[in-house]
C-alpha positions as CSV (number, residue, x, y, z in Angstrom):
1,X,50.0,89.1,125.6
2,X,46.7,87.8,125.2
3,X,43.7,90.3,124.6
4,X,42.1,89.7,127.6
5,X,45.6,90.7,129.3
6,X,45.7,93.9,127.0
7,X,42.1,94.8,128.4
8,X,43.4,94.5,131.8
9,X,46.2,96.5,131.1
10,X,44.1,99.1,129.4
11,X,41.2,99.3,132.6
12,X,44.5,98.7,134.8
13,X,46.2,102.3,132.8
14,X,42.0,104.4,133.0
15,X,42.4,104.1,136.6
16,X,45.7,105.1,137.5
17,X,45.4,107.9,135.4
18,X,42.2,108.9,137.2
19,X,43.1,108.3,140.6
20,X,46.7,109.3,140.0
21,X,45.9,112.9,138.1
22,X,45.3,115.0,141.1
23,X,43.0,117.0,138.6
24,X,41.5,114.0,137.4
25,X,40.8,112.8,140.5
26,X,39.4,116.8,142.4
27,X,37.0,116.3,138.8
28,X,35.6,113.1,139.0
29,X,36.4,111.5,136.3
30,X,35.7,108.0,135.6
31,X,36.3,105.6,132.6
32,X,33.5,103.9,131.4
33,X,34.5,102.2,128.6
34,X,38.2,101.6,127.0
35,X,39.5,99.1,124.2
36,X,40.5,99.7,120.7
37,X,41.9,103.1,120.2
38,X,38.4,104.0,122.0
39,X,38.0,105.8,125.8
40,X,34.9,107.3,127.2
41,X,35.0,109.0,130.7
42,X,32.5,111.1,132.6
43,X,32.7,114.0,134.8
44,X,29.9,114.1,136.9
45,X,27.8,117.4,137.4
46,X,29.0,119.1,140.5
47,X,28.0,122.6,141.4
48,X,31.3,123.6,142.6
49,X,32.6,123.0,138.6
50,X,30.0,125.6,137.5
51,X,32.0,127.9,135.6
52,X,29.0,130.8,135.5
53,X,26.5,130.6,138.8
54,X,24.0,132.1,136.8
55,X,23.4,129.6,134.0
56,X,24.4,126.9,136.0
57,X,26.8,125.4,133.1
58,X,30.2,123.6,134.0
59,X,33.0,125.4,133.4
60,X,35.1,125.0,130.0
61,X,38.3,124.1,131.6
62,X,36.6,120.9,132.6
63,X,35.6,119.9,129.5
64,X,39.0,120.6,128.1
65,X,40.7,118.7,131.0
66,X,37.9,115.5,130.4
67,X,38.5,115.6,126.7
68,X,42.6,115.9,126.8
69,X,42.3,113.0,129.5
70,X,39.9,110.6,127.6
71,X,42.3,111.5,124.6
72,X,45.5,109.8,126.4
73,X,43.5,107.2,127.4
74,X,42.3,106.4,124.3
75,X,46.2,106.4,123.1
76,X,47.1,103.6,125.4
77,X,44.2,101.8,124.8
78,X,45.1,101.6,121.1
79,X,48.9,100.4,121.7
80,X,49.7,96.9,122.8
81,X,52.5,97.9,125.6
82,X,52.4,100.8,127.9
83,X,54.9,103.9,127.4
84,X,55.0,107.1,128.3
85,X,53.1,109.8,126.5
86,X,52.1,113.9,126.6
87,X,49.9,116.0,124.6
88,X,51.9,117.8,122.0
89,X,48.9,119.6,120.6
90,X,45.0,120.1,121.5
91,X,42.4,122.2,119.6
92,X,39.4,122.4,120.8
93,X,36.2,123.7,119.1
94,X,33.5,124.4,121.0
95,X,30.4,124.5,119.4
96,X,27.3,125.2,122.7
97,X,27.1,125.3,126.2
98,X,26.9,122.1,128.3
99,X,22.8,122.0,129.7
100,X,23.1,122.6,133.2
101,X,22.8,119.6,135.9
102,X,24.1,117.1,133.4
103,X,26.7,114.9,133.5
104,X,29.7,115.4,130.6
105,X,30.9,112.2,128.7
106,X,34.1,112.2,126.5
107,X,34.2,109.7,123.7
108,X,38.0,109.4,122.1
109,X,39.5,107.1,119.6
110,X,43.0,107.5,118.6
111,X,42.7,106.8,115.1
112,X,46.5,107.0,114.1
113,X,49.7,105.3,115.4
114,X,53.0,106.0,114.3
115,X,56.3,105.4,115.9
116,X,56.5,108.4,118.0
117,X,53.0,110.4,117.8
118,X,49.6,109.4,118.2
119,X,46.2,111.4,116.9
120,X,43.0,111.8,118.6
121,X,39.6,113.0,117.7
122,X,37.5,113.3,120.4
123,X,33.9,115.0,121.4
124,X,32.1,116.0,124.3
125,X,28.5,115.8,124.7
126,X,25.8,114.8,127.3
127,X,23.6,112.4,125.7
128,X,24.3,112.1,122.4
129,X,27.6,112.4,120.8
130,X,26.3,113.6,117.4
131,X,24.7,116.8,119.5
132,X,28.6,117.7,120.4
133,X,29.9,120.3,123.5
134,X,32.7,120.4,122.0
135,X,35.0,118.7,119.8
136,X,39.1,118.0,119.5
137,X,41.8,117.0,117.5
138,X,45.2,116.2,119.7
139,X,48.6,114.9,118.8
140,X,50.8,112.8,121.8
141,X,54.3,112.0,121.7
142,X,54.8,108.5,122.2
143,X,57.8,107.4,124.9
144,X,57.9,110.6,126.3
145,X,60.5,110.1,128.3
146,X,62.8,108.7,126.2
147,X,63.1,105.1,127.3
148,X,64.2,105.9,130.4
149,X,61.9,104.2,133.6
150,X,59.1,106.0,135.1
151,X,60.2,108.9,137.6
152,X,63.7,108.5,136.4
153,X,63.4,112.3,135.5
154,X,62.3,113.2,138.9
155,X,65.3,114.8,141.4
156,X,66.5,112.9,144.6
157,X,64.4,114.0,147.8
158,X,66.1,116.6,149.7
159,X,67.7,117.5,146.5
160,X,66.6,121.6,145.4
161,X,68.4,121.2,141.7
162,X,69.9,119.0,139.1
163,X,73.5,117.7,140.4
164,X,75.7,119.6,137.7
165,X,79.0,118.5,139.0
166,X,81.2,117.0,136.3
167,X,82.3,113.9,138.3
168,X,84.7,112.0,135.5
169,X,87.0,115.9,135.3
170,X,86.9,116.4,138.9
171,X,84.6,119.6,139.4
């Protein structure tokens, strides 16, 4: 595959998982940069993600969302071919409040590839990513679902649980 074919791939992956994340998608997000291990997304200042009416500061479960979500997008933008993934681990520090009316970028980089897990470092910030909101370190699982085709896990429509039945014994 040709680079220009992975960046397509990589832009092709950011929006999917922006407009495909319901959450991602009620926040806002959008990726505004993605290629080499690297993502940066923004979630645009809305009033209803204030977290304290008072202050006027978004709420930390957004920042936690945007920097879990730049974070996975940063681990397919450092792999070659797509595959499943899922956060095994995020800690997050958070080091100030996000100034009020701004909007909240996410700069990733998944710095580390091995066969089955991928680490992160991300931060948020406004401006300036060296003046940080908050800062992460995640893990992903590579292949999360084991080789098998997307939505191969999911259950048949109409169906309320996993078929059980033990069809080669007769059950």
């Amino acid at each position: 595959m040709s680079e220009t074919d992975i960046g397509e791939q990589h832009r092709l992956i950011a929006k999917a998982m922006n407009e495909g994340s319901p959450q991602a998608k009620a926040l806002g997000f959008s990726t505004l940069e993605i290629g080499d291990g690297v993502a940066i997304l923004k979630a645009p200042y809305r009033t209803e993600l204030v977290g304290d009416p008072e202050t006027g500061v978004i709420a930390g479960g957004v920042v936690t969302t945007l920097l879990d979500h730049a974070s996975g997008q940063a681990v397919h933008a450092a792999m070659s071919h797509w595959t499943s993934i899922a956060t095994l681990d995020l800690r997050i520090d958070y080091m100030r409040p996000a100034e009020p009316g701004k909007d909240i970028l996410a700069r990733a980089h998944c710095y580390k590839l091995t066969r089955s897990v991928a680490f992160v470092r991300a931060v948020a910030y406004e401006t300036d990513p060296e003046n940080p909101i908050a800062a992460a370190q995640a893990a992903f699982m590579l292949d999360s679902s084991a080789g098998k085709k997307a939505g191969a896990n999911l259950r048949p429509p109409g169906s309320s649980k996993p078929d059980t039945t033990n069809k080669e014994g007769g059950q």
